[in-house]
N, CA, C and O atoms as a GROMACS GRO file, in nm:
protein
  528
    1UNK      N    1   0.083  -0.118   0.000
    1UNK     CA    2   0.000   0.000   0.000
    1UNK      C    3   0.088   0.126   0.000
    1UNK      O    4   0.055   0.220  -0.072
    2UNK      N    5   0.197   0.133   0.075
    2UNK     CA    6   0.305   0.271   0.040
    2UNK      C    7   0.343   0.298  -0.050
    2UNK      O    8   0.348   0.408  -0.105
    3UNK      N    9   0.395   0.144  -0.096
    3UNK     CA   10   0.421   0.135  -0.261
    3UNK      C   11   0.352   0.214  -0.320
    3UNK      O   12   0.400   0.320  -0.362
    4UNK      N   13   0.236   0.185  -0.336
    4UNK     CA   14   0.093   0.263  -0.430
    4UNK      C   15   0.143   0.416  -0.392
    4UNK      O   16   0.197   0.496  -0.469
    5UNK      N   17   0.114   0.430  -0.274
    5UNK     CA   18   0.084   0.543  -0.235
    5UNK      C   19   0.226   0.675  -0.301
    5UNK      O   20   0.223   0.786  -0.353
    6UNK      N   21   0.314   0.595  -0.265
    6UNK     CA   22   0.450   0.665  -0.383
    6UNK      C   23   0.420   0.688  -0.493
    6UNK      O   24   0.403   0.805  -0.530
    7UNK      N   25   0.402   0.572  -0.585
    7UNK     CA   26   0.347   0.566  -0.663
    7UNK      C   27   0.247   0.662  -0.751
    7UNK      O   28   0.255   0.725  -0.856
    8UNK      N   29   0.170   0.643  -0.673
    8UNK     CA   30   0.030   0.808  -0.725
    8UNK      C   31   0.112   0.891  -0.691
    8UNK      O   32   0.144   0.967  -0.783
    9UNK      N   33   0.169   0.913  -0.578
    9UNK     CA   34   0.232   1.065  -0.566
    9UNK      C   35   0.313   1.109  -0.717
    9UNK      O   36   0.276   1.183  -0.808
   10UNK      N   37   0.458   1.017  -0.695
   10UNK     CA   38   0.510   1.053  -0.843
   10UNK      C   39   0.444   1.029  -0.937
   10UNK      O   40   0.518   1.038  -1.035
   11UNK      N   41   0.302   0.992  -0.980
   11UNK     CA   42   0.306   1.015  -1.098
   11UNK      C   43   0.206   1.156  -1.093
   11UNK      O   44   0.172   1.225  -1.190
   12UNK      N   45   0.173   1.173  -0.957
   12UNK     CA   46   0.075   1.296  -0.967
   12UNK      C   47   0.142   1.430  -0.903
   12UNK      O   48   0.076   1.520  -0.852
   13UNK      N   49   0.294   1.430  -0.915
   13UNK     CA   50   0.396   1.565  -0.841
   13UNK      C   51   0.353   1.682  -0.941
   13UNK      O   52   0.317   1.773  -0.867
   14UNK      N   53   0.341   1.714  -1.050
   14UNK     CA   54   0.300   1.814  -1.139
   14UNK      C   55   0.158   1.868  -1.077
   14UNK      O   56   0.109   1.961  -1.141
   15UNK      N   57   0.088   1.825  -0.965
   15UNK     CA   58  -0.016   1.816  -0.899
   15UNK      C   59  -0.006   1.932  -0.767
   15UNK      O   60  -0.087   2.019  -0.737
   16UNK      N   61   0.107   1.902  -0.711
   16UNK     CA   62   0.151   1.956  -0.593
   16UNK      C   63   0.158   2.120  -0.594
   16UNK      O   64   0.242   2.186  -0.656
   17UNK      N   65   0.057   2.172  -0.514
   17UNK     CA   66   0.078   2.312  -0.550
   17UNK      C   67   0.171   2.388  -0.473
   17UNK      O   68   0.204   2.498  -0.519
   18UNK      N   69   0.215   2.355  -0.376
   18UNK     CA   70   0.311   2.408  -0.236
   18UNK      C   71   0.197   2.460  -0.149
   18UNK      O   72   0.226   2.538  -0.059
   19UNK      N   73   0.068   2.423  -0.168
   19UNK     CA   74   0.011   2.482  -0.014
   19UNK      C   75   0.033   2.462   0.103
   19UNK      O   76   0.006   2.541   0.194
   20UNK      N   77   0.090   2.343   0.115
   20UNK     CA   78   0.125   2.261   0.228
   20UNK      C   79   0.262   2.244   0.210
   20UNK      O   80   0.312   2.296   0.110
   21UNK      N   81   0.333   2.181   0.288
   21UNK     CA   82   0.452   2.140   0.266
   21UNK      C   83   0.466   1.994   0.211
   21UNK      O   84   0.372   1.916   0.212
   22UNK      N   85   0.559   1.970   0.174
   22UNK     CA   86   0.562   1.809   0.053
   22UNK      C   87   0.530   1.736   0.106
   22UNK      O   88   0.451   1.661   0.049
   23UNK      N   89   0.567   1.706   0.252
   23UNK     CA   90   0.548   1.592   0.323
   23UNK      C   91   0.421   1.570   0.382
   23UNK      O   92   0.363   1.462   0.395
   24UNK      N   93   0.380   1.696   0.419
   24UNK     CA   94   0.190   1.692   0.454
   24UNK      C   95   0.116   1.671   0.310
   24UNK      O   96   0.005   1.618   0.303
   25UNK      N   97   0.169   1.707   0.226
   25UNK     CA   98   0.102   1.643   0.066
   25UNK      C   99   0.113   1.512   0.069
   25UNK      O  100   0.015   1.437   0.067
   26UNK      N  101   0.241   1.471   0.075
   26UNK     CA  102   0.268   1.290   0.080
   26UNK      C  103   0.224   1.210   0.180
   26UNK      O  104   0.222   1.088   0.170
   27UNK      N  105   0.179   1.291   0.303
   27UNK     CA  106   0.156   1.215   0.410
   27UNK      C  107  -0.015   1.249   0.353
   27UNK      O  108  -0.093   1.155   0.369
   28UNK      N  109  -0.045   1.317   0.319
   28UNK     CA  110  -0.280   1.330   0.276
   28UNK      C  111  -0.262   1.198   0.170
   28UNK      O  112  -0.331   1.101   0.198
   29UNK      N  113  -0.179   1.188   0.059
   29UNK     CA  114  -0.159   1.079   0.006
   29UNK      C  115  -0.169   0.936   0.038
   29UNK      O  116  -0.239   0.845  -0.008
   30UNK      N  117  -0.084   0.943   0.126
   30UNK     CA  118  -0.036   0.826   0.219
   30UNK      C  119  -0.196   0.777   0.292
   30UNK      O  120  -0.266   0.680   0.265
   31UNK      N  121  -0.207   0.846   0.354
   31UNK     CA  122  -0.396   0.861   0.442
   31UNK      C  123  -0.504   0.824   0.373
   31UNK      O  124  -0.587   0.746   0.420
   32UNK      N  125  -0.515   0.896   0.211
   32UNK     CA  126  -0.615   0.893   0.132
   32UNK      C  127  -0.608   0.689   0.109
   32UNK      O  128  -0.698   0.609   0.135
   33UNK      N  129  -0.476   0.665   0.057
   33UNK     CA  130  -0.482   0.535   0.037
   33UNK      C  131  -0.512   0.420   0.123
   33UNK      O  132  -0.546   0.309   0.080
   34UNK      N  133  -0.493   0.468   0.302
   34UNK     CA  134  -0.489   0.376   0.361
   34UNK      C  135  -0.649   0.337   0.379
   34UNK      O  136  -0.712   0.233   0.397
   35UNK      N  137  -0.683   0.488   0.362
   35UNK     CA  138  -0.835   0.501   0.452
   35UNK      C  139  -0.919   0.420   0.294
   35UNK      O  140  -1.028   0.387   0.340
   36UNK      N  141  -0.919   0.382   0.162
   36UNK     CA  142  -0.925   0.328   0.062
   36UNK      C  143  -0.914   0.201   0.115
   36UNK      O  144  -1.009   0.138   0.163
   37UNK      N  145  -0.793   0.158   0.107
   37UNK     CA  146  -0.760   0.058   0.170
   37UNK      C  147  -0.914  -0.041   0.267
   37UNK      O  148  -0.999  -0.122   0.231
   38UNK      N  149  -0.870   0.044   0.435
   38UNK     CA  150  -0.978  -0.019   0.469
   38UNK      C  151  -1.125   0.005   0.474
   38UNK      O  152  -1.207  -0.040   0.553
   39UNK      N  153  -1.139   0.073   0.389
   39UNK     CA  154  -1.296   0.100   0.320
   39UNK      C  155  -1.272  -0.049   0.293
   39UNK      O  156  -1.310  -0.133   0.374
   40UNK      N  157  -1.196  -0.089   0.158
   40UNK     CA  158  -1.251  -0.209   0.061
   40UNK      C  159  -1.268  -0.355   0.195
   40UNK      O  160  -1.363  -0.432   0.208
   41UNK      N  161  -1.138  -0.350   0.276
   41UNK     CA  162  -1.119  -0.469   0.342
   41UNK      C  163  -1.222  -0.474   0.452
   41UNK      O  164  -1.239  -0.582   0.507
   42UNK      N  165  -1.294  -0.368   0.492
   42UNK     CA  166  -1.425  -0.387   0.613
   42UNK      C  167  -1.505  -0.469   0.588
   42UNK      O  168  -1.579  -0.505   0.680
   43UNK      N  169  -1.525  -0.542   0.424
   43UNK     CA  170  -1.629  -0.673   0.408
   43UNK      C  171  -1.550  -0.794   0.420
   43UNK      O  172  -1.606  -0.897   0.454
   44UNK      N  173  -1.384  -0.793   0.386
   44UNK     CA  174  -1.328  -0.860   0.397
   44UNK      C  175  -1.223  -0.896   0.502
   44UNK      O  176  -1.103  -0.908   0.477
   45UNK      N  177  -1.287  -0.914   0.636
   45UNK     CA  178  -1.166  -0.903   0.762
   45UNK      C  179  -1.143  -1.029   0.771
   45UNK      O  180  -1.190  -1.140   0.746
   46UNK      N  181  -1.009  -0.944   0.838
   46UNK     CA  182  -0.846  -1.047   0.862
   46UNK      C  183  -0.883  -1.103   0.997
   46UNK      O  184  -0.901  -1.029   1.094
   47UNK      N  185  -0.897  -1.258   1.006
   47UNK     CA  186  -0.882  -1.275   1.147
   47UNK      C  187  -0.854  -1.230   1.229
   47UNK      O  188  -0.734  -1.201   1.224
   48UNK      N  189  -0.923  -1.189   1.355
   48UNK     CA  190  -0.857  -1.135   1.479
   48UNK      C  191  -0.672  -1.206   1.497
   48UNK      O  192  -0.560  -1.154   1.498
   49UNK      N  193  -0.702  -1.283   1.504
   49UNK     CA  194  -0.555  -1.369   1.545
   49UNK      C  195  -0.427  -1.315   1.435
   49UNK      O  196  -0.308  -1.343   1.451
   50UNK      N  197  -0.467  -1.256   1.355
   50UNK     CA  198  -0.333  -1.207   1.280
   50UNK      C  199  -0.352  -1.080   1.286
   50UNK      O  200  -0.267  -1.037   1.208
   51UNK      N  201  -0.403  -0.999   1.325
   51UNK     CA  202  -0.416  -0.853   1.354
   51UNK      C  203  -0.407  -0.803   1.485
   51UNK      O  204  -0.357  -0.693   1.509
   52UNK      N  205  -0.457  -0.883   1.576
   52UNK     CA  206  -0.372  -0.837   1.750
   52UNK      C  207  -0.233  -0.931   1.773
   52UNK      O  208  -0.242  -1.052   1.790
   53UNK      N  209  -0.193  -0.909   1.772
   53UNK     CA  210  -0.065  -0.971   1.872
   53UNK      C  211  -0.040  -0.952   1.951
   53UNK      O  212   0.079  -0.923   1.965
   54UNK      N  213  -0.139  -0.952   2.086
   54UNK     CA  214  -0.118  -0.938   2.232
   54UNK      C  215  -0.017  -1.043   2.270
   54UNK      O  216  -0.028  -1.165   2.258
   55UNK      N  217   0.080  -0.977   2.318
   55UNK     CA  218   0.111  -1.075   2.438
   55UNK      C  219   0.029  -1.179   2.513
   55UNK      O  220  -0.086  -1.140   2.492
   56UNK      N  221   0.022  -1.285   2.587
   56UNK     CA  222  -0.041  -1.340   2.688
   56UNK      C  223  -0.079  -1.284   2.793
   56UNK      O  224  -0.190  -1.255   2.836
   57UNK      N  225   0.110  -1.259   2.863
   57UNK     CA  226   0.123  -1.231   2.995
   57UNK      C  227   0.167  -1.043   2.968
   57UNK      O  228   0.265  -1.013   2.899
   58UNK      N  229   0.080  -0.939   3.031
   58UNK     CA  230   0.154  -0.810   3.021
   58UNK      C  231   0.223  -0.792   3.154
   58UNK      O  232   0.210  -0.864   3.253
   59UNK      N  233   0.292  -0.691   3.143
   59UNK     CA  234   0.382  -0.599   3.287
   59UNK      C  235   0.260  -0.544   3.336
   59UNK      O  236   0.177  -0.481   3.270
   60UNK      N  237   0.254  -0.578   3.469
   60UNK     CA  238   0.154  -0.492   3.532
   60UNK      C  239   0.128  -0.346   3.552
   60UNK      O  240   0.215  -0.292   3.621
   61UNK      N  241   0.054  -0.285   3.518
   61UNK     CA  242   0.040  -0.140   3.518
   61UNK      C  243  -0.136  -0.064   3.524
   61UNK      O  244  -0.246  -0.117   3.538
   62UNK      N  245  -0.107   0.036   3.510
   62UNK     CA  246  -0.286   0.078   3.487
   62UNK      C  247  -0.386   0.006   3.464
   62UNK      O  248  -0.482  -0.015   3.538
   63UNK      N  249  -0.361  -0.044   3.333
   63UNK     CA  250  -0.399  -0.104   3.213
   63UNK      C  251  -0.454  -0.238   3.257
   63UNK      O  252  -0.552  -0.290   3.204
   64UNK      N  253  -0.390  -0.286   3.349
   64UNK     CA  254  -0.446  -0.393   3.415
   64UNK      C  255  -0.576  -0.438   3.427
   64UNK      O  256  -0.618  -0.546   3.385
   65UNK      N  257  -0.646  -0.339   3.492
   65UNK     CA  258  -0.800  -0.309   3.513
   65UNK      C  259  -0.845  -0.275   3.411
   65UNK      O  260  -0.958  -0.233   3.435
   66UNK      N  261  -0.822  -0.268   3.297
   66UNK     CA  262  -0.904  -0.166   3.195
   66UNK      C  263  -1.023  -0.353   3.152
   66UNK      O  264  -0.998  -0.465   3.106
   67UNK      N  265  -1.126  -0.290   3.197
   67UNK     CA  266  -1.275  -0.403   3.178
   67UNK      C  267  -1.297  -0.422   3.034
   67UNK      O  268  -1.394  -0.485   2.993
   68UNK      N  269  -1.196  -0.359   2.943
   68UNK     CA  270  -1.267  -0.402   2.785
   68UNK      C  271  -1.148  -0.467   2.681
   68UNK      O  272  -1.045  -0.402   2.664
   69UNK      N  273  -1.163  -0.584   2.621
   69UNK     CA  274  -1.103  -0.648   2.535
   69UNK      C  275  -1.035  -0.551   2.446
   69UNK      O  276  -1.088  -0.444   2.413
   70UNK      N  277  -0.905  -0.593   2.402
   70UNK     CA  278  -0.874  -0.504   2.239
   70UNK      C  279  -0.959  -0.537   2.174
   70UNK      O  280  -1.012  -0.438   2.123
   71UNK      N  281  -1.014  -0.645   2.140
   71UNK     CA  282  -1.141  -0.646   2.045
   71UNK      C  283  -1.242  -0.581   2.056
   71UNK      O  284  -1.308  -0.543   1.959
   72UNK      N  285  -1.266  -0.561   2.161
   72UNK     CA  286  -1.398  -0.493   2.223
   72UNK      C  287  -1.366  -0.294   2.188
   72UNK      O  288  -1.458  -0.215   2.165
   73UNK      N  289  -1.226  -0.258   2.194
   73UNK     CA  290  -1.169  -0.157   2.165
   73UNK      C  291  -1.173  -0.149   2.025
   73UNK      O  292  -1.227  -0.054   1.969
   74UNK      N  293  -1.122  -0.239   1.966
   74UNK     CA  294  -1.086  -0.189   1.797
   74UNK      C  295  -1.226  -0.196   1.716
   74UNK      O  296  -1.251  -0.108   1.634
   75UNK      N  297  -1.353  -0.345   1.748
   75UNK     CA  298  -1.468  -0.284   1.734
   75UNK      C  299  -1.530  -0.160   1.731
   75UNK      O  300  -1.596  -0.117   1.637
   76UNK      N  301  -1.498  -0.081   1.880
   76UNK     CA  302  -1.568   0.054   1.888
   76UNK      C  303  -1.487   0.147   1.789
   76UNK      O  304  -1.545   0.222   1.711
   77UNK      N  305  -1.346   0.138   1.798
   77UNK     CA  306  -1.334   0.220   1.708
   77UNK      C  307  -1.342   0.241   1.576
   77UNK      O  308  -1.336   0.360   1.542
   78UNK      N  309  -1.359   0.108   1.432
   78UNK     CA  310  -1.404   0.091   1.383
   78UNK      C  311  -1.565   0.131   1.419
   78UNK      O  312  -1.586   0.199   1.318
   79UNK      N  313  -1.652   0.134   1.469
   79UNK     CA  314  -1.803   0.198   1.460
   79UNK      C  315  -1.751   0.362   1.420
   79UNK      O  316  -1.778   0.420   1.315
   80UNK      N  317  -1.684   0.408   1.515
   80UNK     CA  318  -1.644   0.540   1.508
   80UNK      C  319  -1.645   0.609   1.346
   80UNK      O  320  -1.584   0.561   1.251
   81UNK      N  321  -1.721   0.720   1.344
   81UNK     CA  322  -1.738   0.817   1.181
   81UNK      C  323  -1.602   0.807   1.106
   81UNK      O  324  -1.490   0.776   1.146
   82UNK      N  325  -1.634   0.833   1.023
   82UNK     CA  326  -1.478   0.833   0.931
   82UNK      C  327  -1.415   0.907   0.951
   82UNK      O  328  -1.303   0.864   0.922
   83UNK      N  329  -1.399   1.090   1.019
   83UNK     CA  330  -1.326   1.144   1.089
   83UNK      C  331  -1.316   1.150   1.211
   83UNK      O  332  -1.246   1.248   1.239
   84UNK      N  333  -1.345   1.102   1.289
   84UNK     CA  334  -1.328   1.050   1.422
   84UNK      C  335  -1.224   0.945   1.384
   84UNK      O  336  -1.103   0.968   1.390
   85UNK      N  337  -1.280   0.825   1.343
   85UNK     CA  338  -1.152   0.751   1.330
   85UNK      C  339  -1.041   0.747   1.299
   85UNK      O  340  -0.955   0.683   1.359
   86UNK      N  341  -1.016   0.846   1.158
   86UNK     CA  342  -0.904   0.939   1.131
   86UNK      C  343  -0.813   0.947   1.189
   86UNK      O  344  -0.704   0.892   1.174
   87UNK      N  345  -0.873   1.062   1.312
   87UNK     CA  346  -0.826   1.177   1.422
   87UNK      C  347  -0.723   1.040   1.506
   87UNK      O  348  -0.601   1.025   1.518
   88UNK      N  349  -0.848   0.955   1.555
   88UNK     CA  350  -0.812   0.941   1.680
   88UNK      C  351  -0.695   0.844   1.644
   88UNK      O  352  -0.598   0.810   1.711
   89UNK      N  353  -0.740   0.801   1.486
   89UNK     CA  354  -0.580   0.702   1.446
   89UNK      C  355  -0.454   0.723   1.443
   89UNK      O  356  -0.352   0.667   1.482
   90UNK      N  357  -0.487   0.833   1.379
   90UNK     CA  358  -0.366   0.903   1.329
   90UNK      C  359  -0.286   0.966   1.439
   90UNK      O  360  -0.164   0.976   1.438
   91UNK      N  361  -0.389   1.019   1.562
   91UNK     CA  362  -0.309   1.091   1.704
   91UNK      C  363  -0.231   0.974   1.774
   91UNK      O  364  -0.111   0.975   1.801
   92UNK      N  365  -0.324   0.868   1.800
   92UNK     CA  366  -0.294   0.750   1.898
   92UNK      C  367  -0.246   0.670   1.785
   92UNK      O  368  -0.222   0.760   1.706
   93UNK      N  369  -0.228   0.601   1.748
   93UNK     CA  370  -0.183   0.489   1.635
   93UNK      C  371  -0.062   0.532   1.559
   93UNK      O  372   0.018   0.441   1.535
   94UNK      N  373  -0.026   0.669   1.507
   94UNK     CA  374   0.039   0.734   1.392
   94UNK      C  375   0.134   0.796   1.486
   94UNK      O  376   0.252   0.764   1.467
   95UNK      N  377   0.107   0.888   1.594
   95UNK     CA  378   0.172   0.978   1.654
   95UNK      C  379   0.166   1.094   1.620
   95UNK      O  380   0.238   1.175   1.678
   96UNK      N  381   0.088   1.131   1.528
   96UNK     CA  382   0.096   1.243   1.456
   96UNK      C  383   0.047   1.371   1.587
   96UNK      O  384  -0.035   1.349   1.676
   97UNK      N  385   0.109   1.479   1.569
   97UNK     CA  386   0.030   1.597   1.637
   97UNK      C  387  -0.069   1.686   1.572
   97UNK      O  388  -0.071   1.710   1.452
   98UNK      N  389  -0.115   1.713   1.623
   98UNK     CA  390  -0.283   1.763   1.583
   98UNK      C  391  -0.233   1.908   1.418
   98UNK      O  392  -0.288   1.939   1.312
   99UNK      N  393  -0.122   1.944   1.483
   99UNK     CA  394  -0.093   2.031   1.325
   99UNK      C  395  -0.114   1.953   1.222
   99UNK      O  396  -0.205   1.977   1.143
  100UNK      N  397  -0.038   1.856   1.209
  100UNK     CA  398   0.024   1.765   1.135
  100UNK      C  399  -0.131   1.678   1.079
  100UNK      O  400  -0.152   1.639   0.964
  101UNK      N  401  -0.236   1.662   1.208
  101UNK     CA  402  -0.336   1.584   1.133
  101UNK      C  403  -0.439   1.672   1.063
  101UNK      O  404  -0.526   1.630   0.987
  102UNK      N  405  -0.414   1.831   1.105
  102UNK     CA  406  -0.496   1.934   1.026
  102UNK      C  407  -0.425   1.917   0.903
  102UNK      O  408  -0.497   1.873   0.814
  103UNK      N  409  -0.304   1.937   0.870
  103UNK     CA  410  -0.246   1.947   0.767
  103UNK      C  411  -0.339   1.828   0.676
  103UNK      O  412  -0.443   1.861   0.619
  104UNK      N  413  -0.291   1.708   0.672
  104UNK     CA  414  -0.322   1.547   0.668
  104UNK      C  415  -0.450   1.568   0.591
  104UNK      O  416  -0.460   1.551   0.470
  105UNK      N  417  -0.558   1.612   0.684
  105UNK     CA  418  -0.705   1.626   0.663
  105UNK      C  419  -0.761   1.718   0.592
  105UNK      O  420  -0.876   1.711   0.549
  106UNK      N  421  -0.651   1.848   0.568
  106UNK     CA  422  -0.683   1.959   0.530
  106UNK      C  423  -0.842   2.043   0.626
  106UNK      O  424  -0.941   2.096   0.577
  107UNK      N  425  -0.806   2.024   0.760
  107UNK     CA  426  -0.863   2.074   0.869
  107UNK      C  427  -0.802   2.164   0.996
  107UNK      O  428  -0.690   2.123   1.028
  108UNK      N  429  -0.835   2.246   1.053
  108UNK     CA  430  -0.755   2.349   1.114
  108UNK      C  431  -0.704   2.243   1.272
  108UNK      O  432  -0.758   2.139   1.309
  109UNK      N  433  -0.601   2.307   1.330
  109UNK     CA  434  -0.532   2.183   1.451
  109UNK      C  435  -0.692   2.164   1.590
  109UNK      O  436  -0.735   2.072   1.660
  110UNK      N  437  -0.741   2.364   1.560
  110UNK     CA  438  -0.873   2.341   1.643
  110UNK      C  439  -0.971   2.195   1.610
  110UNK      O  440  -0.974   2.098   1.686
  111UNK      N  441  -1.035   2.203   1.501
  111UNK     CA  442  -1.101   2.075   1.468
  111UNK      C  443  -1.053   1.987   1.508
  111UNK      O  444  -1.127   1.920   1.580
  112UNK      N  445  -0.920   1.935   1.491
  112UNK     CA  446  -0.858   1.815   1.543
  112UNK      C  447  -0.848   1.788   1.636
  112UNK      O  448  -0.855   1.674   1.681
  113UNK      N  449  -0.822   1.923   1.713
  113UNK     CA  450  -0.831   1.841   1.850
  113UNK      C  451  -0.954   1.848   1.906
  113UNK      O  452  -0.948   1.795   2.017
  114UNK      N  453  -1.063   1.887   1.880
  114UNK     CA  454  -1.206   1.890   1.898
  114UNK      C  455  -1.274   1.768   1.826
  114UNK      O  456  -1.380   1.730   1.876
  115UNK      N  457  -1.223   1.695   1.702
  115UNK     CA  458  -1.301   1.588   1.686
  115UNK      C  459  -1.228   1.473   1.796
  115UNK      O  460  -1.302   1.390   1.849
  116UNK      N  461  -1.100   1.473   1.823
  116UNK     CA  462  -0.992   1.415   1.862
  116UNK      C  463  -1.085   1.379   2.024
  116UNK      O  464  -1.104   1.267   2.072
  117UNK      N  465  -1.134   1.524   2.088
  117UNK     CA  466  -1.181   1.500   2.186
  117UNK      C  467  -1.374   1.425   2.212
  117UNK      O  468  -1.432   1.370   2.306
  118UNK      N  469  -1.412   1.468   2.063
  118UNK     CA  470  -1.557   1.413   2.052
  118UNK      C  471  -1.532   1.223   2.000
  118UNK      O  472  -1.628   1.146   2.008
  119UNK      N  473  -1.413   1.183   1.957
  119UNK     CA  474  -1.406   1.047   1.880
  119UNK      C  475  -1.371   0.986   2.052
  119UNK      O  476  -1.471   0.929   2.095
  120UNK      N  477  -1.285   0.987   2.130
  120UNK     CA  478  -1.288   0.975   2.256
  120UNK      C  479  -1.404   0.949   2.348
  120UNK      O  480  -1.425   0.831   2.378
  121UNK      N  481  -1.502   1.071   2.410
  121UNK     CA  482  -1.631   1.036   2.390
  121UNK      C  483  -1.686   0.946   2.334
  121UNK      O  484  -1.700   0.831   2.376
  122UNK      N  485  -1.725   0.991   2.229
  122UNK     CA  486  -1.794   0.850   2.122
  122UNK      C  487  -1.753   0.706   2.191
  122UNK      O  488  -1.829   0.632   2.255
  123UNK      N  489  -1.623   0.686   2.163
  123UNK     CA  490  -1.566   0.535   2.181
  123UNK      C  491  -1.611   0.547   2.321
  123UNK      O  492  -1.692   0.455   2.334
  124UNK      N  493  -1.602   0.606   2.424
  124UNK     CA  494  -1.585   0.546   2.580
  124UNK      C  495  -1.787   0.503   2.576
  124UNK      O  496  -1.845   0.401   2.611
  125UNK      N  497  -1.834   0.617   2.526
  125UNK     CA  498  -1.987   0.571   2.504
  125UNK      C  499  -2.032   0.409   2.434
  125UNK      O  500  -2.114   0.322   2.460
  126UNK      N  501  -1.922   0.432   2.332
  126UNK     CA  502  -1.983   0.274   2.250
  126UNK      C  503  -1.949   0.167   2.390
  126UNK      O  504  -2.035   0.108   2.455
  127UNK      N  505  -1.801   0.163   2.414
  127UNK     CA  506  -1.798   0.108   2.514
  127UNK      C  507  -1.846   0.052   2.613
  127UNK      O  508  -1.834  -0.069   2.627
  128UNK      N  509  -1.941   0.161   2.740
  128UNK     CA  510  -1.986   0.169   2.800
  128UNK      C  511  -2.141   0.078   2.823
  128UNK      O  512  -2.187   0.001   2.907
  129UNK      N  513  -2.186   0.143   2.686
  129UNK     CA  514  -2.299   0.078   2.649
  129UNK      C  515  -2.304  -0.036   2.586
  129UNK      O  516  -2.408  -0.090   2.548
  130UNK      N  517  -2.180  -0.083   2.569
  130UNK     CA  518  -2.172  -0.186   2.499
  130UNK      C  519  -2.265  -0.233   2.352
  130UNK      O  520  -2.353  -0.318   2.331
  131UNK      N  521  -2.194  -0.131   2.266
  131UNK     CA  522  -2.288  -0.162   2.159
  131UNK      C  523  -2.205  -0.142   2.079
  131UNK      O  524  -2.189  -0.047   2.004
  132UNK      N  525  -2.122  -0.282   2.100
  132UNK     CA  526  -2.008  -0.296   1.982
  132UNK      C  527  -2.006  -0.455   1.938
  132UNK      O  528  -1.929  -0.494   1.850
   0.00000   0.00000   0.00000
């Protein structure tokens, strides 16, 4: 999928206007394809068992107590809107900082961190209620 995602870029650089900087162009690129990506594969999922790789045994910490499965987690966040999920991927999953996911999204860092804080919500709600 990076492959690709290079790919379209160079053949679409005559494209690039400098609004952004190259790498927030290559990185909306990069995003556009993944989020493609798992559009197509949401009818077609990968076993749980090759997509978590939990450990068995963890180091004890916080986390300990947390009452909800990664499955039960990656469910909710999958329910989560298509920018919510985005946000909260790209912050927690990517590392990205909220400039960087305005850039990405072509959305201001306010939005981001305002959907960032409504996709949060959302998930602890799906959670909660268990309607995942």
């Amino acid at each position: 999928m990076l492959q690709e995602a290079f790919i379209s870029a160079f053949r679409n650089l005559n494209h690039y206007r400098g609004d952004s900087t190259f790498g927030a162009w290559l990185k909306r690129i990069v995003i556009n394809k993944a989020i493609n990506y798992l559009q197509k594969r949401k009818a077609d999922r990968i076993p749980d068992d090759d997509r978590w790789d939990v450990p068995e045994e963890e180091p004890e910490n916080k986390l300990d107590h947390f009452p909800f499965s990664v499955e039960q987690v990656r469910d909710a966040i999958e329910k989560l809107p298509d920018g919510y999920r985005s946000v909260i991927s790209l912050y927690l999953l990517e590392g990205y900082d909220h400039a960087e996911i305005g850039e990405i999204m072509g959305i201001t860092e306010s939005t981001s961190k305002s959907q960032f804080n409504r996709a949060k919500k959302k998930l602890k709600d799906l959670l909660e209620e268990g309607k995942i």
